[in-house]
N, C-alpha and C positions, 0 to 999 in steps of 0.2 A: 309190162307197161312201156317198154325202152327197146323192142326189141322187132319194131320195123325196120323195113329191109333199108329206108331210107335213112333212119338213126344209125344203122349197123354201119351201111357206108359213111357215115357222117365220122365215127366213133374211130374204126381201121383209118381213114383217110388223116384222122387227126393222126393217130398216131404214127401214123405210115413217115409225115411232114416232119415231126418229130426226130424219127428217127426206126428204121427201119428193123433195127436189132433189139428194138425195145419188144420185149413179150406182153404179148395180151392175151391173157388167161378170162376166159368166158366162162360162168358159173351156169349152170342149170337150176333155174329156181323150182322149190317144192316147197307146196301149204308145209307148215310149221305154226305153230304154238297157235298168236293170236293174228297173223295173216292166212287162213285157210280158204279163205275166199275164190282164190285166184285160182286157175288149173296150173299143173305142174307143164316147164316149157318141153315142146315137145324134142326130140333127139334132131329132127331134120330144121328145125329153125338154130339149135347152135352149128349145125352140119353148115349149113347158109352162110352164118354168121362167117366161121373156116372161112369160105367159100370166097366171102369178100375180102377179108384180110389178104385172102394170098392174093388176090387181085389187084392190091393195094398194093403190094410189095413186102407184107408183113413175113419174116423169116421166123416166127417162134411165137407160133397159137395154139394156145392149151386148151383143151374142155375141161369142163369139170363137174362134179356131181350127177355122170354121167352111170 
C-alpha cells in the first residue's frame, strides 16, 4: 500500500535529511494470518526501493523477508 516509487523516494529522502548513516531496513510483505488479501511484494519493487536509497545518499539498506 506504501510502496510507490514516489513514497519510496519521499521515505529514503527523509531519512537520507536525517541523517545518512541512519539504516533503513525494507521488510517484504506476505499475506499472514488475517491480512491475506494483499499479494506478496514482489523482489524487484524492494530491489527499486535499494535503488532509491542509495540515490539518496543512504549508506546502510537492508532487505528483508526476502
Amino acid at each position: 500500500l506504501n510502496d510507490s516509487e514516489e513514497e519510496l523516494k519521499g521515505m529514503a529522502g527523509f531519512i537520507a535529511d536525517t541523517g545518512v548513516e541512519i539504516p533503513w531496513h525494507i521488510s517484504r510483505f506476505h499475506p499472514d494470518y488475517k491480512f491475506t488479501e494483499r499479494p506478496t511484494t514482489p523482489i524487484e519493487t524492494l530491489k527499486q526501493a535499494e535503488k532509491l536509497g542509495k540515490e539518496a545518499g543512504l549508506r546502510h539498506i537492508h532487505l528483508g523477508n526476502i
